[in-house]
Backbone bond lengths (Angstrom), bond angles and torsions (degrees), N, CA, C in turn:
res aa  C-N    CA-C-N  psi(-1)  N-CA   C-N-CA  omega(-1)  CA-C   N-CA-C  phi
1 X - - - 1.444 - - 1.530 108.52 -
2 X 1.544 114.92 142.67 1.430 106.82 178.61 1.749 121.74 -62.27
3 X 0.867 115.02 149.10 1.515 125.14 -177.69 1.704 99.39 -25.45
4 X 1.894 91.78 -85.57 1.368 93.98 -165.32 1.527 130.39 -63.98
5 X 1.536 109.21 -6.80 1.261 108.85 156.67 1.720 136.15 -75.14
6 X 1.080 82.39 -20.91 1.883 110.00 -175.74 2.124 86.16 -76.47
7 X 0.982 108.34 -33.77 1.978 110.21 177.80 1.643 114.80 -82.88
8 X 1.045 104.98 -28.66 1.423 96.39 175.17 1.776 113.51 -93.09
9 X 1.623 104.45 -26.52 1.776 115.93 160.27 1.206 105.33 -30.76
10 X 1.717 103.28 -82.30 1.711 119.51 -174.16 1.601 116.97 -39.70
11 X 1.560 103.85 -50.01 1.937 113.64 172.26 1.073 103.87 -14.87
12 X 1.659 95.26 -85.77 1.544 130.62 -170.63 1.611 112.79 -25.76
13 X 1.792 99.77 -69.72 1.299 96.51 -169.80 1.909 115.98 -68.01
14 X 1.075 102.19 -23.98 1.672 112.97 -178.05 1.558 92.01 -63.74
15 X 1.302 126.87 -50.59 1.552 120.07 -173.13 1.235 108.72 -90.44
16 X 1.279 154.67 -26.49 1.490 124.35 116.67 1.377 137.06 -1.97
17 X 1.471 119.54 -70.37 1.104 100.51 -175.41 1.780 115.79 -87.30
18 X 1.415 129.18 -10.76 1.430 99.30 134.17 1.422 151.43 -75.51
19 X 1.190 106.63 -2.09 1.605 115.05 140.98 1.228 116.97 -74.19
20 X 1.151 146.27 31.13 1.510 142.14 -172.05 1.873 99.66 -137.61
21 X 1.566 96.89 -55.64 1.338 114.15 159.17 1.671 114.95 -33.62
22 X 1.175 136.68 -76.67 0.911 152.09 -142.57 1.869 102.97 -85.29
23 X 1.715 92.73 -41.31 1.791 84.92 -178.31 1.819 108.78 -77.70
24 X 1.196 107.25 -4.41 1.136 125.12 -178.94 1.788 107.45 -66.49
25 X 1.543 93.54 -63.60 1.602 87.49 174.07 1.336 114.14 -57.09
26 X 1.314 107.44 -37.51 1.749 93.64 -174.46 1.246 126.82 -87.44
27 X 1.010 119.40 0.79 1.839 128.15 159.85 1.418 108.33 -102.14
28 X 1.557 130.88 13.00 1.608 126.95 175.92 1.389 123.49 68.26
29 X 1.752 119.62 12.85 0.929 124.18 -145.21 1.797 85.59 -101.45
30 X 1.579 98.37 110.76 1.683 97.86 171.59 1.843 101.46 -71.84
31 X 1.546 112.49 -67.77 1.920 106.24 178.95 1.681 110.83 -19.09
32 X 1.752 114.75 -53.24 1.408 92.47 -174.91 1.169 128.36 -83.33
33 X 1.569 123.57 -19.32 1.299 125.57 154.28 1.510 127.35 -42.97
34 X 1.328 103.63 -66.35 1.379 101.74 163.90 1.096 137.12 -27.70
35 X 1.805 111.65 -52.92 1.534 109.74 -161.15 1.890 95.82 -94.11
36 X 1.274 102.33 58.94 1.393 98.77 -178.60 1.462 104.53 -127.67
37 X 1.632 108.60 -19.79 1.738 117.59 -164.17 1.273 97.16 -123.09
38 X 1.686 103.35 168.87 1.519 95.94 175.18 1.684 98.18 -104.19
39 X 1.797 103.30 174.46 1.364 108.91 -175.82 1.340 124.41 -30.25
40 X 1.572 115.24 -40.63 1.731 119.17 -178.08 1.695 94.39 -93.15
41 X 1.275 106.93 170.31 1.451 111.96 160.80 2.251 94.06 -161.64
42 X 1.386 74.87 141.09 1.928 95.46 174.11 1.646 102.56 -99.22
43 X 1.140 141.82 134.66 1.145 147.52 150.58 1.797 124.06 -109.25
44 X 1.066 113.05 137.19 1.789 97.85 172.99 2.050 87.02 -128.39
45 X 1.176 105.57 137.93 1.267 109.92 139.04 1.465 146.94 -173.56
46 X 1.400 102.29 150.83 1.406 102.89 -175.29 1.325 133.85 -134.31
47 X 1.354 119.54 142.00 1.519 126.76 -151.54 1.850 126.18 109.53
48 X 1.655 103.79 -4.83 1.295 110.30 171.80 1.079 129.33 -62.48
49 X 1.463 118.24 132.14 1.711 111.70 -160.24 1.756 88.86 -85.02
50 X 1.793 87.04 163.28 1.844 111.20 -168.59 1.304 110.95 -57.62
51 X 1.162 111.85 136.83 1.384 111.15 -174.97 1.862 101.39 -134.40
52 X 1.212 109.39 -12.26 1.574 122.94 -168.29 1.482 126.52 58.70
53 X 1.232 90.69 -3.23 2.100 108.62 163.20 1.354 98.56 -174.32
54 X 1.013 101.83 -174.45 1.677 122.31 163.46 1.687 99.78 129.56
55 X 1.271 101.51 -178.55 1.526 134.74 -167.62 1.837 107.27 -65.60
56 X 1.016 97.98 -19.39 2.241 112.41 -161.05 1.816 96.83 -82.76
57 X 1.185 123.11 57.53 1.386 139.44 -179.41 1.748 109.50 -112.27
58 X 1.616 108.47 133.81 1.187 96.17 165.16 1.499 112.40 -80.45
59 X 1.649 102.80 -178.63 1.256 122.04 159.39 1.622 110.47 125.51
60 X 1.409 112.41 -128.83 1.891 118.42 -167.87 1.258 95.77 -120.00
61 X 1.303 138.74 158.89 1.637 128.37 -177.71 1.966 88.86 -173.22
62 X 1.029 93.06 132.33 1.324 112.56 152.28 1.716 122.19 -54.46
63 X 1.604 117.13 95.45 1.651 113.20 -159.16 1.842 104.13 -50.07
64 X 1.641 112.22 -37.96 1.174 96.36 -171.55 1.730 125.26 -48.08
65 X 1.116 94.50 -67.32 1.896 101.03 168.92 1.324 103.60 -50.40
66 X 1.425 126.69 -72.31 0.972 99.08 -174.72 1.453 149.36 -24.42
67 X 1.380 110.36 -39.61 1.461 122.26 -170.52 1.077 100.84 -88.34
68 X 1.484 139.44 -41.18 1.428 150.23 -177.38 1.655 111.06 -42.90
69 X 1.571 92.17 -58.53 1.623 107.36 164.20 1.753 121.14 -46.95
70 X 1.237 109.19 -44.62 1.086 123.06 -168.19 1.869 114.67 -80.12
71 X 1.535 90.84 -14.80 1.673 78.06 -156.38 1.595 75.28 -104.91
72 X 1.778 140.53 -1.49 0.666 144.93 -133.08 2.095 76.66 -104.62
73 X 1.420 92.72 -79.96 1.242 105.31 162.65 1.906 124.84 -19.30
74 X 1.447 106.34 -68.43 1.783 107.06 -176.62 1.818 89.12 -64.19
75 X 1.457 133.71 -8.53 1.315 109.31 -163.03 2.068 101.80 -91.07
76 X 1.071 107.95 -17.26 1.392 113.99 163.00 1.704 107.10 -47.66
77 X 1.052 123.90 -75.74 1.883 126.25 174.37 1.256 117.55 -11.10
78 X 1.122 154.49 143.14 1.323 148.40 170.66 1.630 99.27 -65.50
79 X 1.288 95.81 -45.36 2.040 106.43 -169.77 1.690 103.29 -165.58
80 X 1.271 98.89 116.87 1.962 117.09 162.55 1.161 93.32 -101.79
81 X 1.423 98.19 140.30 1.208 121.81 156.02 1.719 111.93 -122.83
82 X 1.511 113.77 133.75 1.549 117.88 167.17 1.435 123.74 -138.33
83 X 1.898 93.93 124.29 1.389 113.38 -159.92 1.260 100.27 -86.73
84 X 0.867 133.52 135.53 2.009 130.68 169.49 1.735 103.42 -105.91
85 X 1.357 120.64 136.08 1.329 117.96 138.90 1.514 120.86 -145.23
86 X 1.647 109.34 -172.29 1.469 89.40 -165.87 1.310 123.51 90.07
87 X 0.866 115.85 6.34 1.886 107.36 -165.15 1.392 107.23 -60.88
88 X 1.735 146.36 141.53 1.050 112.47 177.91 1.574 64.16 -151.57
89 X 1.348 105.14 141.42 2.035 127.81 177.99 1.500 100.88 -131.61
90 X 1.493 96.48 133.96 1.098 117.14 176.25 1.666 114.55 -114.61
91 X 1.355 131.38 82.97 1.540 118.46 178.12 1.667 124.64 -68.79
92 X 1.172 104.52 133.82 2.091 90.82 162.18 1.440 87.45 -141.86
93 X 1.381 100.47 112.49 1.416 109.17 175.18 1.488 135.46 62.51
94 X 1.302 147.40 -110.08 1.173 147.96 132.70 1.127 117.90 -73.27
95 X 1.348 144.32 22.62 1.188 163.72 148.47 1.193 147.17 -113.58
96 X 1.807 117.43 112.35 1.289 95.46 -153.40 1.809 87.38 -139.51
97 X 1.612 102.36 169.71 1.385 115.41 174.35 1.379 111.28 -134.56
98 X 1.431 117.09 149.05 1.661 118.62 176.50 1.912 101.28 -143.41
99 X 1.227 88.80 174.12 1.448 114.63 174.68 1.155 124.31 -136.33
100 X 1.316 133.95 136.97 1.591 125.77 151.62 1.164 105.92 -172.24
101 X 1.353 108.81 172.00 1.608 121.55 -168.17 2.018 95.59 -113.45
102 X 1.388 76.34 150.65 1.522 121.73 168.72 1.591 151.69 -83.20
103 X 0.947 129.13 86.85 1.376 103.00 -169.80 0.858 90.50 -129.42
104 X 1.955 120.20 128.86 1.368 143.07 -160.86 1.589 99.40 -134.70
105 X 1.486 89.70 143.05 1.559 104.47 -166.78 1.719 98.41 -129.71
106 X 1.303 106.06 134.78 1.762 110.80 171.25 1.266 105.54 -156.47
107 X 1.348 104.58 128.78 1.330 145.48 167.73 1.554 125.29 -93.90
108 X 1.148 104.60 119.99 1.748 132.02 -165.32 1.003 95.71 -115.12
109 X 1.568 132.74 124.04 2.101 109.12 156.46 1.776 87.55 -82.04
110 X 1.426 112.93 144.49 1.315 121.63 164.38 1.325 106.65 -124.94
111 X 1.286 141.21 165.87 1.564 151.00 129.47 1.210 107.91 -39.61
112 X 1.605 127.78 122.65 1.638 125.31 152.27 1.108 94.87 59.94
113 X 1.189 143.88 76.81 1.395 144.09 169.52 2.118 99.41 -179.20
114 X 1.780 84.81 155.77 1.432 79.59 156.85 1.981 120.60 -116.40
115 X 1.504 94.01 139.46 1.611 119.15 179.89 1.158 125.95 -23.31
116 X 1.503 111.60 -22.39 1.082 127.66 -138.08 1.787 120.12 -129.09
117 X 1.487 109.85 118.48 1.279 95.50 155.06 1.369 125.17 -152.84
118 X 1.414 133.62 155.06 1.711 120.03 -145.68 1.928 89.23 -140.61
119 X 1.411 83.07 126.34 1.721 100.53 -176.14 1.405 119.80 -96.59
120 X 1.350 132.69 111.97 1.524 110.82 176.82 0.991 126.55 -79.50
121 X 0.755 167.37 154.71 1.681 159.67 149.81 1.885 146.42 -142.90
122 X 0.876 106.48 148.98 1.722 107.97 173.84 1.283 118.31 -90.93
123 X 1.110 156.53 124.13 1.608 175.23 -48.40 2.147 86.76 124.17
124 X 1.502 105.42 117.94 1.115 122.35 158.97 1.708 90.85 -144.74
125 X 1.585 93.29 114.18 1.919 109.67 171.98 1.281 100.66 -126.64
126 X 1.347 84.13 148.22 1.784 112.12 168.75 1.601 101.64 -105.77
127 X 1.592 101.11 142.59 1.541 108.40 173.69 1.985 107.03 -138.12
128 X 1.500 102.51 169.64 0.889 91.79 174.68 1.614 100.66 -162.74
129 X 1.533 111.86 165.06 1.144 120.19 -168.31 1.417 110.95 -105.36
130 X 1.453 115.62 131.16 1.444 120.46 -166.52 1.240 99.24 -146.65
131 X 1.397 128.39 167.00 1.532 118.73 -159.30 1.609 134.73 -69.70
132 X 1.254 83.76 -33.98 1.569 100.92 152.15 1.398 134.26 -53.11
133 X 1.411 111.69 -35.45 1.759 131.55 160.69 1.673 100.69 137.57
134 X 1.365 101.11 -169.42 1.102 100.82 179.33 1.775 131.68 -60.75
135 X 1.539 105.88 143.68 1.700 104.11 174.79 1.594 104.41 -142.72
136 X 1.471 100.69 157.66 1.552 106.54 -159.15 2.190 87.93 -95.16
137 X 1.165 108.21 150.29 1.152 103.05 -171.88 1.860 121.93 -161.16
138 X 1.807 97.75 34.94 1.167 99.39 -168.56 1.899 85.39 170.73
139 X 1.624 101.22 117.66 1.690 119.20 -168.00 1.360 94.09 -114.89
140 X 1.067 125.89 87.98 2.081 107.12 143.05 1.609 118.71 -81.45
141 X 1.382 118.15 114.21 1.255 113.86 166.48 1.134 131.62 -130.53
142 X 1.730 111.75 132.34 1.715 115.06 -160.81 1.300 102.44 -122.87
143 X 1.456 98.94 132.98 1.762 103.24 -178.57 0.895 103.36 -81.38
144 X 1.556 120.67 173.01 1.496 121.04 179.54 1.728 102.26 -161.07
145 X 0.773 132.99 -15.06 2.030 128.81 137.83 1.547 109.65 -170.03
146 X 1.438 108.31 154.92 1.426 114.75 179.36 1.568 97.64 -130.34
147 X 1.477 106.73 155.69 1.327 104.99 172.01 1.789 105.38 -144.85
148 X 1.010 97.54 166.90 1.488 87.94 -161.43 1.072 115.77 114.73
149 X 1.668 120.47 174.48 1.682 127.03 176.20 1.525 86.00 -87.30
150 X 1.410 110.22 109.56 1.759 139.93 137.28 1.686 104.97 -54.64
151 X 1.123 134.47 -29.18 1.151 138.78 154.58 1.404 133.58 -7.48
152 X 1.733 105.72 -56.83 0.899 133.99 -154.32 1.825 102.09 -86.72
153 X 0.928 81.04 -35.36 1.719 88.13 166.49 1.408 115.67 -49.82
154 X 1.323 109.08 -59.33 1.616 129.26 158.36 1.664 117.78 -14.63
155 X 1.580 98.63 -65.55 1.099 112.27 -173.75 1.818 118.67 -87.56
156 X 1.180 106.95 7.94 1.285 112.57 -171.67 1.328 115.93 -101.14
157 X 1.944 108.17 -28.81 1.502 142.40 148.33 1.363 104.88 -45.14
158 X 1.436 119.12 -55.62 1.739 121.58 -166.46 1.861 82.18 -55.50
159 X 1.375 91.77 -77.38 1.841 97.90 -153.30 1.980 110.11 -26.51
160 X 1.207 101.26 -42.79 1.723 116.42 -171.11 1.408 113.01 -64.78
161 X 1.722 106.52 -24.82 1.235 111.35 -177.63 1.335 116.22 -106.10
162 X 1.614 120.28 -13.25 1.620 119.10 176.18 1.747 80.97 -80.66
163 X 1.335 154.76 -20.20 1.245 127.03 -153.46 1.822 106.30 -110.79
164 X 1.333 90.53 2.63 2.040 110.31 -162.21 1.358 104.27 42.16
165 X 1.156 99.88 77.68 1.559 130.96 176.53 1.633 116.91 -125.87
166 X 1.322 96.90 -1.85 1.739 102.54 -170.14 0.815 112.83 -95.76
C-alpha cells in the first residue's frame, strides 16, 4: 500500500478506536471498551475530582479489571456523555501517539443538589500496532476545569464503597 495511504489507514483506525472507546463508556459496554486496549494498560492522572476511591489511579493495571472497575463506576450516572475533539495522531511505524480534548458530561438525579457535572480534559494516548490491529495502551489524563456538582463524584465513591465495589 502506498505510504501515505497506509497513514491515513492507521489515522482512521487509531481514531476509531477512540471513538469506540469512549461510546463504550457511555453505553456500559465493557466488550467495546476492552477491545480497544491491549492486555496491560499504563494510566497517569491528574486533576480528577474526589471521589475517596475508585478506579482513576495512576500506574500499570491489568485492562481487564481495570475497565470492569471503571465501567462499573460510569455505570452509577444515570447518563455520560463524552465529546472528543481535536484529535491529532501522530504514527511512526507501529507506533503511534494522539491528543485530544474532552468534554464529559454526567448526570446523577440527586435530592437538592445539582445533576450535573462537566469535566474538561486532555487525552494524550499511546497506541500500538499488534497483529490483530491497532490497541490503545497508555492514558495520560489532565483536567483542566469542571463545573457543576463535583460532588457527585463523592457520592458515586459512597455507592462503590457501601457495595465493595471500590
Amino acid at each position: 500500500m502506498d505510504r501515505v495511504l497506509q497513514v491515513l489507514r492507521d489515522e482512521s483506525d487509531i481514531r476509531r478506536l477512540v471513538l469506540t472507546w469512549m461510546d463504550g463508556l457511555d453505553t456500559r459496554s465493557f466488550e467495546r471498551v476492552r477491545s480497544c486496549w491491549t492486555d496491560e494498560m499504563e494510566t497517569e492522572y491528574s486533576g480528577f475530582p474526589n471521589m475517596g476511591t475508585g478506579p482513576f489511579n495512576s500506574g500499570t493495571h491489568d485492562t481487564d479489571q481495570r475497565y470492569r472497575k471503571i465501567i462499573n463506576t460510569v455505570s452509577e450516572f444515570d447518563v455520560t456523555r463524552h465529546a472528543i475533539s481535536n484529535l491529532l495522531i501522530e504514527v511512526t511505524g507501529d507506533q503511534a501517539t494522539l491528543s485530544c480534548y474532552v468534554i464529559a458530561t454526567h448526570y446523577l438525579s440527586v435530592p437538592n443538589a445539582d445533576s450535573c457535572s462537566v469535566i474538561a480534559a486532555r487525552y494524550d494516548v499511546e497506541a500500538v500496532r499488534l497483529p490483530i490491529g491497532w490497541r490503545l495502551r497508555k492514558l495520560k489524563w489532565t483536567g483542566q476545569w469542571t463545573t457543576g456538582n463535583d460532588g457527585l463524584w463523592m457520592e458515586v465513591g459512597r455507592r462503590l464503597a457501601a457495595r465493595g465495589q471500590a
